[in-house]
C-alpha positions as MATLAB code, in Angstrom:
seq = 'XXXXXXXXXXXXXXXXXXXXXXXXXXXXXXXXXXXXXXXXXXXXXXXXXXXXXXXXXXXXXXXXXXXXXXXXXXXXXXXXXXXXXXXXXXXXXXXXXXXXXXXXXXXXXXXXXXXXXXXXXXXXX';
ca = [
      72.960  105.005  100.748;
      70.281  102.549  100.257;
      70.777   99.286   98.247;
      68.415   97.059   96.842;
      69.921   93.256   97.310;
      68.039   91.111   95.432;
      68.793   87.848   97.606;
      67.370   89.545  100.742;
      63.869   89.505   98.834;
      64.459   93.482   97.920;
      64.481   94.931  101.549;
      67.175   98.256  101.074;
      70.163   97.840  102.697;
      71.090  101.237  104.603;
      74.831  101.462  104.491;
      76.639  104.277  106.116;
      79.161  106.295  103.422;
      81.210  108.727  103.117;
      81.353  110.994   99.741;
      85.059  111.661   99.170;
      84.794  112.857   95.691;
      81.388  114.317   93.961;
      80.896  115.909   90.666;
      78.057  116.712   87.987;
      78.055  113.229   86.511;
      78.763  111.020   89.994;
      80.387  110.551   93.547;
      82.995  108.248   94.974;
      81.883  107.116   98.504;
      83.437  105.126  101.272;
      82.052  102.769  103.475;
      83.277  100.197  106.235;
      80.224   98.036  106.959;
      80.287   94.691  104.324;
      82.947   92.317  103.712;
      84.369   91.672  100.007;
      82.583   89.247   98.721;
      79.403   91.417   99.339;
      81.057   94.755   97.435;
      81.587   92.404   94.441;
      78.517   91.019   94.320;
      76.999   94.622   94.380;
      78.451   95.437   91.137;
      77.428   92.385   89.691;
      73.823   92.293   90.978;
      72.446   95.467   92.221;
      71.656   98.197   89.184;
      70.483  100.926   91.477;
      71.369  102.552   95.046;
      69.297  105.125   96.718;
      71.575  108.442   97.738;
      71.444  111.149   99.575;
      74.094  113.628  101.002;
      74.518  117.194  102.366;
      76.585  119.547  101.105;
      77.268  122.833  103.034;
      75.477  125.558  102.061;
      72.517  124.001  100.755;
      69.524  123.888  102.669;
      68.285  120.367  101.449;
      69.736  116.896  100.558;
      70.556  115.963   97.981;
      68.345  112.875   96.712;
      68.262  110.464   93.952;
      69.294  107.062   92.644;
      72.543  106.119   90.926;
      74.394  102.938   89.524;
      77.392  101.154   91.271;
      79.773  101.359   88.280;
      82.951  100.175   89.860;
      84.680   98.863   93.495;
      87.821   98.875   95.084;
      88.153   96.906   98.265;
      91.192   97.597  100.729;
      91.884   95.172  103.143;
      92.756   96.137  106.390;
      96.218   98.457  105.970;
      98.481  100.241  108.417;
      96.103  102.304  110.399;
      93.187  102.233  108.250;
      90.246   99.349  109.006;
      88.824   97.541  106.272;
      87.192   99.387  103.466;
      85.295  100.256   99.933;
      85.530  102.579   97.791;
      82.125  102.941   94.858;
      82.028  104.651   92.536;
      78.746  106.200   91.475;
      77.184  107.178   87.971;
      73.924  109.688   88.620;
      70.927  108.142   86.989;
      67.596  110.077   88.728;
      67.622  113.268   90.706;
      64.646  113.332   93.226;
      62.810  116.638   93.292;
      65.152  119.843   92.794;
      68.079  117.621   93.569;
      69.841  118.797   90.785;
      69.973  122.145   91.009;
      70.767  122.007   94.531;
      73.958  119.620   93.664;
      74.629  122.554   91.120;
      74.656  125.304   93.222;
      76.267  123.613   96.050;
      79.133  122.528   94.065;
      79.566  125.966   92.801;
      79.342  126.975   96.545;
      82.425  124.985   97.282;
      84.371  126.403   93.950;
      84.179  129.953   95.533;
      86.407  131.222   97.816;
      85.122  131.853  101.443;
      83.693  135.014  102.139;
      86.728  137.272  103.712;
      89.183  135.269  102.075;
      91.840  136.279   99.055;
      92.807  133.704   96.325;
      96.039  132.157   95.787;
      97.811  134.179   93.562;
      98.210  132.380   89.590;
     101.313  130.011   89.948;
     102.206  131.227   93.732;
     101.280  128.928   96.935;
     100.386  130.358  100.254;
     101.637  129.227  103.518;
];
């Protein structure tokens, strides 16, 4: 992820995340590199982030900008370092970005080639 902060005279910020949820409309990542202060001055400030992720089974990433629409900071906890979570509204697909997010979230609603689904009501294991 890329961010534009305005009081660094627009240079993008590359931040490292994780996606830990994604969908049609947005994505929830995590990161680990900024302290708090800086998180809540992201949703105050910056508009726009550059993305781009992988998904398995598609052969491209996936590209495009979207809008920091809310943050939760966790201090340091337990066994877990310090941490964000943003969440992330779609607002531009680069390219066929789209349709690849499309496909490869289908990709990861189907079953595994080989595999057998869970009968209805029934867990395995």
């Amino acid at each position: 992820m890329a961010i534009m902060m305005p009081h660094e005279t627009f240079t993008p910020l590359s931040i490292r995340s994780v996606v830990s949820d994604i969908s049609l409309t947005g994505l929830r990542v995590k990161t680990y590199q900024l302290g708090k202060k800086d998180y809540l001055e992201l949703i105050k400030n910056v508009h726009f982030a550059k993305i781009g992720f992988d998904l398995p089974g598609v052969e491209e990433s996936i590209q495009g900008h979207a809008s920091i629409v809310w943050v939760d900071y966790h201090d340091k906890s337990g066994e877990d370092q310090a941490h964000c979570l943003l969440g992330m509204k779609y607002e531009r697909f680069l390219g066929n970005s789209e349709e690849l997010l499309r496909r490869g979230l289908e990709n990861l609603r189907s079953p595994a080639p080989g595999s057998m689904p869970a009968p209805e009501g029934k867990k395995l294991g």
